[in-house]
N, C-alpha and C positions, 0 to 999 in steps of 0.2 A: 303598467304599474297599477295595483289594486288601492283603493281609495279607502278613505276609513268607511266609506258606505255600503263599497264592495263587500268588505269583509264582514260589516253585520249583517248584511243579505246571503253571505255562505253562511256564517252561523246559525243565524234563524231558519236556513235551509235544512241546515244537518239537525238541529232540533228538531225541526219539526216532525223529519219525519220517520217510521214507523221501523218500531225499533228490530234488529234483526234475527231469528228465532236462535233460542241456543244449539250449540251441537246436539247432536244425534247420538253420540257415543256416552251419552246417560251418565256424563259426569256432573256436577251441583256446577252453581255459577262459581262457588269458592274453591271448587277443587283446584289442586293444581298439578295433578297427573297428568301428564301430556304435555303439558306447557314450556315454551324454549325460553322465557324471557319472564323473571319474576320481579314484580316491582316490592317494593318498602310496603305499599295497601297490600297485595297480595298475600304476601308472609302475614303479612298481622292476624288477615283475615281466618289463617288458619291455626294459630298458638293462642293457648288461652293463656292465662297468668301463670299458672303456676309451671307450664313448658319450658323443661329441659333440653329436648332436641325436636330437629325439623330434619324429616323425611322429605327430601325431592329427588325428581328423574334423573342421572345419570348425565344426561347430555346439555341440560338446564344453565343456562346465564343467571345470575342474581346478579342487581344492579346496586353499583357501589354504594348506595344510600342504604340500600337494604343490610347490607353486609355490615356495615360500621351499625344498624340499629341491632345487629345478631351479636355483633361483637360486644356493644355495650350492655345486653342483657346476659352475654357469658353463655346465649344456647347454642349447641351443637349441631352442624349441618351434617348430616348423616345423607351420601348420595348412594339412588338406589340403580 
């Protein structure tokens, strides 16, 4: 069983260190082309205010929090 001290020496581990380079496939860090699993930051990251619809992959999970924040702003998921 991990100790509370445990667990700050995993975190400070995983902070610390050296962060891991982005894909290869020259998409931005905001895209979300390719991506299987879309969180609530994700979406956001990509709709500006005045966004009517959101374009994602086909094969894409959007997580329930995401979904109900789509729903409340009334935009459209358009799957490509």
């Amino acid at each position: 069983m991990l100790t509370r001290d445990d667990v700050i020496d995993i975190i400070l581990e995983r902070l610390s260190a050296p962060a891991a380079p982005l894909p290869a496939r020259g998409r931005l860090a905001g895209d979300i082309r390719g991506r299987k699993f879309l969180s609530e930051y994700d979406i956001r990251k990509q709709l500006t205010v005045n966004s009517q619809e959101l374009k994602i992959p086909r094969d894409s999970i959007i997580s329930p929090l995401a979904e109900d924040w789509l729903t409340l702003r009334r935009i459209k998921i358009t799957r490509e």
